[in-house]
C-alpha positions, 0 to 999 in steps of 0.5 A: 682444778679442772681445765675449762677448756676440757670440761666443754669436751673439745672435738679432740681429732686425734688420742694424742691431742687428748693425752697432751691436754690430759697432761695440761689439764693435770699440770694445772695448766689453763690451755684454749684448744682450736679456740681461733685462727692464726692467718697467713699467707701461702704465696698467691692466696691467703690462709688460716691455721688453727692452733691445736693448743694456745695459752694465754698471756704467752705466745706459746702454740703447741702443736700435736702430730702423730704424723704429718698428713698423708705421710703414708699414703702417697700424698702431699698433704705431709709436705703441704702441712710442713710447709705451713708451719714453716710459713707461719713461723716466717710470718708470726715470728712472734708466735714460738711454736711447739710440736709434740711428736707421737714418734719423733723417728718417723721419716717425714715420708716413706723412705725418707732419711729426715725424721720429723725430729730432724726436720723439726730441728733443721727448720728450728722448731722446739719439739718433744717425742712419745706424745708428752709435753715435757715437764720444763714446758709445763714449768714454764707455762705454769710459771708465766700463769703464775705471773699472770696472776700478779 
């Protein structure tokens, strides 16, 4: 069955969003891509963050980096964009948020010790390397749209 979702062909920002919705779409896995906002609050103003994948009936939010923004390019967008998830955790503790890593070694920034993959542990986020959403998450969101169905 093909994923409504991918049948609309989303505006996928990157490959490695359309590999993991390629890997939801043959698992069988019903996703909502971008499909709304999440709102929260950046101190002294208010913001949005829109989810790269959601499913319904679960509170599961699956979030594909290939690298946090301007990592490589002396910004901070990198650590603007850690931040914001960090936020969001702090404020939607409600919400389980995984990350998909292109390269869980990447340092978080040029020189830097912490990987993403240690960063993503230290801030207690559950992650996954090389772009592939790991087989027990996909059991498990097939088993909470199983449940659903009942």
């Amino acid at each position: 069955m093909a994923n409504p979702a991918l049948s609309l062909e989303p505006a996928f920002r990157s490959g490695l969003e359309r590999r993991v919705a390629e890997q939801l779409d043959k698992a069988d896995v019903a996703f909502l891509f971008e499909d709304d906002w999440v709102h929260y609050v950046v101190p002294e103003r208010n913001a949005k963050y829109l989810p790269d994948f959601k499913f319904e009936g679960t509170n599961i939010i699956i979030e594909a980096k290939g690298r946090f923004g301007g990592a490589w390019r002396g910004s901070d967008k990198g650590a603007e964009e850690r931040q914001k998830l960090i936020l969001l955790k702090e404020q939607h503790p409600e919400l389980e948020i995984r990350i998909v890593f292109e390269r869980a070694s990447t340092p978080i920034y040029k020189g830097s010790k912490t990987t993403y993959a240690k960063w993503a542990d230290t801030h207690g986020f559950k992650w996954a390397d090389k772009g592939t959403v790991p087989a027990d998450w996909i059991k498990e969101l097939q088993q909470s749209k199983t449940e659903k169905r009942k």
